[in-house]
N, C-alpha and C positions, 0 to 999 in steps of 0.2 A: 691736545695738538700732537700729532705724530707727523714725521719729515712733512712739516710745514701743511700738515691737512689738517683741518679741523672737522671735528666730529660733532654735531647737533645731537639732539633730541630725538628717539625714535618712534617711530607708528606703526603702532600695529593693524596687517591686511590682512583678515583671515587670521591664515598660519604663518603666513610671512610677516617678517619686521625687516622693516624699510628704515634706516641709519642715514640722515640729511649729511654729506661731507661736501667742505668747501676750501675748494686750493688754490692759492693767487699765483699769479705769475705765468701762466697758459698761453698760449698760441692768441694772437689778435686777430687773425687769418678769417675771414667769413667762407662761411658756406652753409648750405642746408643738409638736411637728413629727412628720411624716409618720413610720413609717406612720399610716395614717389610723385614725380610733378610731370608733366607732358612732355619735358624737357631731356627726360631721359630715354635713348630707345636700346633696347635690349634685344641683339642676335646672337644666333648660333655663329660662334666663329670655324671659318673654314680654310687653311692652312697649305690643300692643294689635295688632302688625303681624306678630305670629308670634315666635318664637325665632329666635335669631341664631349664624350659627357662632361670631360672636368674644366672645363675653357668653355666662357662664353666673354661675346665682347658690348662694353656698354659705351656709349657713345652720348655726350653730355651737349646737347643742343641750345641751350637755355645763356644764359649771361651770368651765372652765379655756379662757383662750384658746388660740389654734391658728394658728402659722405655718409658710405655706406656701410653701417657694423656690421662685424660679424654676424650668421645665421640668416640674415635676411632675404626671407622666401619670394624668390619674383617667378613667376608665369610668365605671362605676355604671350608672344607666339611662337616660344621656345617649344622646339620637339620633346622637352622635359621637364617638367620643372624644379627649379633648382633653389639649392642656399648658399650663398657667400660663407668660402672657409674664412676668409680674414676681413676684416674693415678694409674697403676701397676706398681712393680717392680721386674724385674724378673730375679735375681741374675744367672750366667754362668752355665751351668748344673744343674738349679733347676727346679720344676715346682710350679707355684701356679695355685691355684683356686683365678679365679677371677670374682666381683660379675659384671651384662652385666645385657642390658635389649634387650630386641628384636626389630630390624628395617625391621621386616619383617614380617606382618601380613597374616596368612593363609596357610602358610607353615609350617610343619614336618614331610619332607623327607629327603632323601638323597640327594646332590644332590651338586654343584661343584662350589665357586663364585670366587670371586677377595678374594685373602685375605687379602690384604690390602685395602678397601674401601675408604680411607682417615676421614676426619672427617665431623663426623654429625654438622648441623646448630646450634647453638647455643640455639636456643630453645628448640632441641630437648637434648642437653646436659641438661640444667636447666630445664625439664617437671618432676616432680614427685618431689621434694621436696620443705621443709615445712619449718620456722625457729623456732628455741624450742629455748624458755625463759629460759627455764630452764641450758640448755650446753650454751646457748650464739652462739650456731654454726646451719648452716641448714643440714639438717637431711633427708635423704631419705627417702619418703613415702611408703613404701612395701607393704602398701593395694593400692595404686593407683597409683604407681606410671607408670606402664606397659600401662595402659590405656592411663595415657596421655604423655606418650610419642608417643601412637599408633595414638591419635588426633593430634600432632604434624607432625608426619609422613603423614597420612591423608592431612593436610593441605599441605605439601609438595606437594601428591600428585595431589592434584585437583589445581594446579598451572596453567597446560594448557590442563585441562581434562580428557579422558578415556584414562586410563594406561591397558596397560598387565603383569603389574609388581606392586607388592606391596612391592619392595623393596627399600628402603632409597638409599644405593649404587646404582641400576640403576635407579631409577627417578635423582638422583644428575647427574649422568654420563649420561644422555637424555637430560636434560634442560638445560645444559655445555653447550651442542651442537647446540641449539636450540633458548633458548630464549637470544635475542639479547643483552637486558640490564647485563643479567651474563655475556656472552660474552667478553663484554666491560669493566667488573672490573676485571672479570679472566685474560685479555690479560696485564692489567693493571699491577695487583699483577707479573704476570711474568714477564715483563719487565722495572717496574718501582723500584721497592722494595730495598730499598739501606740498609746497615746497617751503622750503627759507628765502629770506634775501641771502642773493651772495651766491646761494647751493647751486655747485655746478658737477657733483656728483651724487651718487648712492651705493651703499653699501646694504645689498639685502641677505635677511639672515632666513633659517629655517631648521625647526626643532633645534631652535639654541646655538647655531654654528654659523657662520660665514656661507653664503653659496658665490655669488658675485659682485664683484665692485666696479664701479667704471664711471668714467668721468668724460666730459665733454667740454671743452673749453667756450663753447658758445652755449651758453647757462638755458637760453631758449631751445637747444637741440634734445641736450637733458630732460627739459617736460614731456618733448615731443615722445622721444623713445624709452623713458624709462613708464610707462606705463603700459605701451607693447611689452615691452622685456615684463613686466610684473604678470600680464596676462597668459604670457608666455611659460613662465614657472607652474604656473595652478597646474600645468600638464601634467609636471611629474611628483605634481605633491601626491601623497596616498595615505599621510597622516594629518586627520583636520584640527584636531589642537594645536594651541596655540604655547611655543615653549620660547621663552624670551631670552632672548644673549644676552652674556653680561660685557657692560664695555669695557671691559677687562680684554673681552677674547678679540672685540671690535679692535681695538689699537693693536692686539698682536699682530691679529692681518693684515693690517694698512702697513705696520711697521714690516713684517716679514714681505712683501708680495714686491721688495724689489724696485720700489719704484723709483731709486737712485742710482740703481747698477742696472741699466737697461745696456741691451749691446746689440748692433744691427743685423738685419735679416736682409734687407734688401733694401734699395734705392734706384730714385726715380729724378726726372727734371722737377715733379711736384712735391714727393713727400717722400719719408722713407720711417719702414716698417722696423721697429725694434720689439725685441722680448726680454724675459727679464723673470724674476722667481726662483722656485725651487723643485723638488721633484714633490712637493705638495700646492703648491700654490702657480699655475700657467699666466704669465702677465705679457698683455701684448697690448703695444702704442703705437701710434699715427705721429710721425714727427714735422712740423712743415720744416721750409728749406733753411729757417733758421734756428732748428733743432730745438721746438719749442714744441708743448704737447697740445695736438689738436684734440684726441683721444686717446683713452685707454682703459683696457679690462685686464680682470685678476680673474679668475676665475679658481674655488679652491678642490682642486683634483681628492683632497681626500674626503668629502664628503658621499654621506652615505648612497645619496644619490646619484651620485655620478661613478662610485666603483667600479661597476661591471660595462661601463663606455669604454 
């Protein structure tokens, strides 16, 4: 047990190992998470100066609120399609603006996609931000951040060559199909993925280290996305052995990543955004209004994979 998480048993997916973590005391708060339900309608927001790549606004129609984690790719009839920088919250017949960067280079038309995408690689989650000394927390770069996420994408693309699509959502949904080693982890994650009772987080490792952790206080939200997010990782794996963490390093992370010194980013009449970490480990939470955790991810910046983001 580390600041009051418990660590389970881990499974190995492929090359990934999946670490069952279980923390009491969580937000009671209902709401659902991705995939997306009818309930949700997604514009281009327009301010008086036009729509913006980095601002789109989403509008919650339905009777149940709806949280949205980071990275997650939505289409729909957006002139671009896009990923959530941050986990949104998007309370029953409200709308927010929500801040999105673009996974979809060379378009701004109209024009009709998935709107649920699922979620982006992991790199392309972590491309454009920075850590400031100064908050103790990492910080979104908005002079560069678009860029590189646009190289991350890129990189995606040129995976198995010339595309007719510059889009995040169909190279992921092309290479699903195609290349063989995704294949193999994707068939994996769906038939192997067990949970605990209790388990309302995970901690997933790769060649022996921490990549992300993250928790959801409605334990049913967790099955729902932690098996996108697993499908999501095969993106950037490019080594297929299998190298197991020791839970030695697992409690380092969970103990280091912060998760009692959180400090606020913003606030809302529904939730407010805290971070928390160090200039190795990026930790960002969903708090409801009575500063209780709906969500939260760690994500650990010094692994090998995410360096060059």
């Amino acid at each position: 047990m580390t600041n009051d998480i418990k660590i389970g048993k881990p499974q190995q997916i492929g090359p990934l190992e999946v670490w069952p973590l279980m923390w009491d005391g969580l937000s009671m708060a209902p709401y659902k998470t991705p995939p997306f339900s009818n309930g949700l309608k997604f514009e281009e927001y327009d301010d008086g100066n036009g729509p913006r790549v980095s601002c789109i606004e989403v509008q919650n129609l339905g009777d149940e609120a709806f949280l949205i984690p980071s990275g997650w790719i939505v289409g729909a009839e957006l002139l671009q399609v896009r990923s959530f920088n941050n986990a949104e919250f998007i309370p029953a017949g409200q709308a927010v603006l929500a801040d999105v960067s673009c996974v979809e280079k060379g378009r701004w038309s109209s024009g009709v996609n998935r709107a649920d995408g699922g979620r982006a690689p992991i790199s392309v989650i972590a491309a454009g931000w920075d850590f400031d000394g100064t908050s103790g927390s990492w910080r979104l770069n908005r002079e560069n951040r678009q860029s590189r996420v646009w190289s991350q994408v890129s990189r995606q693309e040129s995976r198995s060559g010339t595309r007719n699509t510059n889009s995040l959502e169909q190279i992921m949904r092309e290479d699903a199909s195609t290349d063989l080693n995704l294949s193999r982890i994707q068939s994996e994650v769906s038939s192997r993925v067990r949970f605990q009772d209790g388990q309302n987080g995970a901690l997933v490792s790769y060649e022996g280290e921490p990549v992300v952790m993250e928790f959801f206080s409605n334990a049913g939200s967790l099955q729902a996305v932690l098996k996108e997010t697993l499908n999501s990782l095969a993106f950037d794996v490019d080594q297929f052995g299998f190298r197991p963490m020791a839970k030695s390093h697992a409690e380092a992370f969970v103990r280091e990543s912060g998760t009692e010194s959180l400090h606020m980013l913003s606030e809302d009449d529904w939730a407010i955004l805290m971070a928390g970490g160090n200039p190795q480990i990026d930790t960002k939470a969903t708090l409801d209004t009575q500063e209780r955790i709906m969500h939260l991810t760690a994500i650990n910046r010094s692994h090998r994979i995410l360096m060059e983001v």
